[in-house]
N, C-alpha and C positions, 0 to 999 in steps of 0.2 A: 528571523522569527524564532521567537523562542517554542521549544517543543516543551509541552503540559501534558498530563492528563485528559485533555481535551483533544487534541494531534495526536495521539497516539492509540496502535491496535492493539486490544484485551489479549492478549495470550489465549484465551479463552477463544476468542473466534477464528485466529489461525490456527488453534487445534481441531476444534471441527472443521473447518476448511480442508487440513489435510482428511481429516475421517472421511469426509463426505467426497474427497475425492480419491479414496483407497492409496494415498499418499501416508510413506510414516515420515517425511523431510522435506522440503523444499528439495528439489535437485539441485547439484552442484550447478553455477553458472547461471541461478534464475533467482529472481526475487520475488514474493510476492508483495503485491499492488493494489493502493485502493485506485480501480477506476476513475474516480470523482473523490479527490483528495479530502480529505477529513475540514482542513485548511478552505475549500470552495464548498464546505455541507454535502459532502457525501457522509454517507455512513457507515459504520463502521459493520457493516453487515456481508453474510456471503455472498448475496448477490453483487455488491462492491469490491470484490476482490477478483483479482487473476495473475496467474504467473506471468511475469515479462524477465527476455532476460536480463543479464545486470547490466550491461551495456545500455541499454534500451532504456531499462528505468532510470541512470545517469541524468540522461538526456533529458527524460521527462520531466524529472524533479527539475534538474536547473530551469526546463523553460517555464515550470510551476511557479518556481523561485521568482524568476526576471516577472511573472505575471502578477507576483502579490506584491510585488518594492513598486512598480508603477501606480499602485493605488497609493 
């Protein structure tokens, strides 16, 4: 899948994301995550995000990934 403009989070909304969670970084070892991937219509809002760690988000993505090639 190609990554656009469209797939991708504003800069803007992971910095209030950290504001709003008195975060000045991601912590080492965590990513943040949309919930309900940009890619299946989620959006790109705070309520659509949360840290997972990177281990975790790995996983997630690929099985996001093997979920958009079967369509």
């Amino acid at each position: 899948m190609k990554k656009g403009p469209k797939f991708q989070r504003k800069p803007e909304t992971t910095r209030r994301w950290l504001e709003l969670n008195k975060l000045k970084k991601i912590p080492e070892g965590y990513e943040l995550d949309h919930k309900i991937p940009l890619s299946q219509g989620g959006t790109d809002t705070l309520r659509n995000l949360h840290l997972i760690k990177t281990k975790r988000h790995k996983i997630k993505t690929a099985k996001e990934a093997r979920k958009r090639n079967k369509k």
